[in-house]
N, C-alpha and C positions, 0 to 999 in steps of 0.2 A: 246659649253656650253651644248648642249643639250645631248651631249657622257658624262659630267662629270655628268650631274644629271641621265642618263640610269644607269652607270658605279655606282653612288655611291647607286641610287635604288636598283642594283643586289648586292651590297654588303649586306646591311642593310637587305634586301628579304635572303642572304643565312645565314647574321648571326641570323635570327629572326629562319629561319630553322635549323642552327645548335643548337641554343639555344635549339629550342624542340626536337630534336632527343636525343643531353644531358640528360636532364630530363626524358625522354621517356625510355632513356638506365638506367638511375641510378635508375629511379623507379623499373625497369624491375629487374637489380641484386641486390639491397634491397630484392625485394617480393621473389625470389631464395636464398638470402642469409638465408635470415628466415625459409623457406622452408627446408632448410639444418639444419639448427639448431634447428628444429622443432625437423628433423627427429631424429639429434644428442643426442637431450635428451630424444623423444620417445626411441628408442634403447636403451639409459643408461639405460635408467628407466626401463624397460623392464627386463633387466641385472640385474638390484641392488635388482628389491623386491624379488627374491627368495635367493639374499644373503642375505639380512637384515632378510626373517622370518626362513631362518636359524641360522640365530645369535639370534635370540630371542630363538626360540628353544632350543639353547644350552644355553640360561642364565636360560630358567626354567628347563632342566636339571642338569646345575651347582647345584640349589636353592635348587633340588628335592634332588642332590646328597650330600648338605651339611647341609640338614636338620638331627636336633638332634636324632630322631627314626635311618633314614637310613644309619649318620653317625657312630652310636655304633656297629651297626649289619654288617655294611659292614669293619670297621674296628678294628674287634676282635682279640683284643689280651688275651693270658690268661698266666698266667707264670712269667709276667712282671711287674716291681713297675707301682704304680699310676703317676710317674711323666713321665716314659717312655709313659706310654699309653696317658698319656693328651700330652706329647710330637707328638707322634705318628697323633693324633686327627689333633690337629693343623696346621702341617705336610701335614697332608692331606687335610683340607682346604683350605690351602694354596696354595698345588697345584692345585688342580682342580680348582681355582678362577687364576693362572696361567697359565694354559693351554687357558684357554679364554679370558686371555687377547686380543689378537686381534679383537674381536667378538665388542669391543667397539666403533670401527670405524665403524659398520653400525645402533647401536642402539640409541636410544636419549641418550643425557646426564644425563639427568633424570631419567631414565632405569641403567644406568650404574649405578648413586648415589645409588640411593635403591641396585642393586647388591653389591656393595662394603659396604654399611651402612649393610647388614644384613650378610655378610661373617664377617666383623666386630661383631656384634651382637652374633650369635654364639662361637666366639671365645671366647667372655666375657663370655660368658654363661658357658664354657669349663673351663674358668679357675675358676668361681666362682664357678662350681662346686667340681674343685679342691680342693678349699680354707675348703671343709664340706667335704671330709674324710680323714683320717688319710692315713699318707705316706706308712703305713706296712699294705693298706688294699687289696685286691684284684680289681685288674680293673674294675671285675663286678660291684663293689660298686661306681664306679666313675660313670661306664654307668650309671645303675639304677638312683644317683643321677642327672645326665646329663636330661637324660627323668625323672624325678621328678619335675627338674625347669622349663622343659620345657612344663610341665602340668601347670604350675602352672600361665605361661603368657597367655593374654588375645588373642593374636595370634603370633605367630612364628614369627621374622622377615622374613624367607624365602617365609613363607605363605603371607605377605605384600608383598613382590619384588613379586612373581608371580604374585597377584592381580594385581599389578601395569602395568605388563608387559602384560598381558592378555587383560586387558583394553586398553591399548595404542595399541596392533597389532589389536583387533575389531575397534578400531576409523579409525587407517591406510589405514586397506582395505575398 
């Protein structure tokens, strides 16, 4: 009798010890495992913010590059009807707000809206300028009109998406 209570003692004594070695180890690779994953998203994150403030970068260059002054001067056409040149305009709005597409995936969504609402915004702006000169006039007359209307708003939408976007990378960092 006295071998089944040693015998069951030594049991009960190694399972109280395995029990804490258990716990001992799983705390141990928990506190490692975090540790890992600490590291995992320090390193992403380390990674991502000079992709993201180059994608902002490139949204306030898109902004800069489709704003109504730099769009006319940068794409001068002379020689050509009013509808080619608003064509042309467009065109190239279009692209340059294409070409950054990708740039989306590291900036807020909200960043992106204001980019897409004022490359929008422009285009209106393009065609209503349109709509005020006659199809037989010279492209200059559309430009001119173009920077006319765009004197005439109380700010740019591209001048708004940059504010926007300028403010949200000062909060970021």
């Amino acid at each position: 009798m006295d071998t089944i209570i040693v015998l069951f003692s030594l049991i009960i004594l190694a399972s109280v010890i395995l029990i804490g070695v258990y716990f001992i180890l799983k705390q141990f690779f928990d506190q490692e495992e975090k540790k890992r994953n600490f590291e995992i998203k320090k390193t992403t994150a380390e990674q991502l913010v000079p992709l993201k403030l180059q994608a902002y970068e490139r949204m306030i260059l898109l902004l800069e590059r489709i704003s109504p002054n730099s769009l006319v001067m940068r794409v001068n056409k002379s020689g050509v009807s009013v509808r080619f040149f608003q064509g042309e305009l467009i065109k190239n709005i279009r692209g340059e707000f294409e070409h950054n597409l990708s740039q989306q995936i590291y900036i807020s969504p909200a960043a992106w809206e204001m980019v897409k609402s004022a490359k929008e915004e422009i285009i209106k702006l393009v065609n209503l300028a349109s709509t005020q000169v006659k199809e037989t006039s010279d492209p200059q007359e559309l430009a001119q009109k173009i920077i006319e209307l765009s004197a005439q708003l109380k700010k740019l939408p591209t001048a708004v998406a940059i504010d926007f976007i300028k403010k949200e990378v000062s909060q970021s960092l």
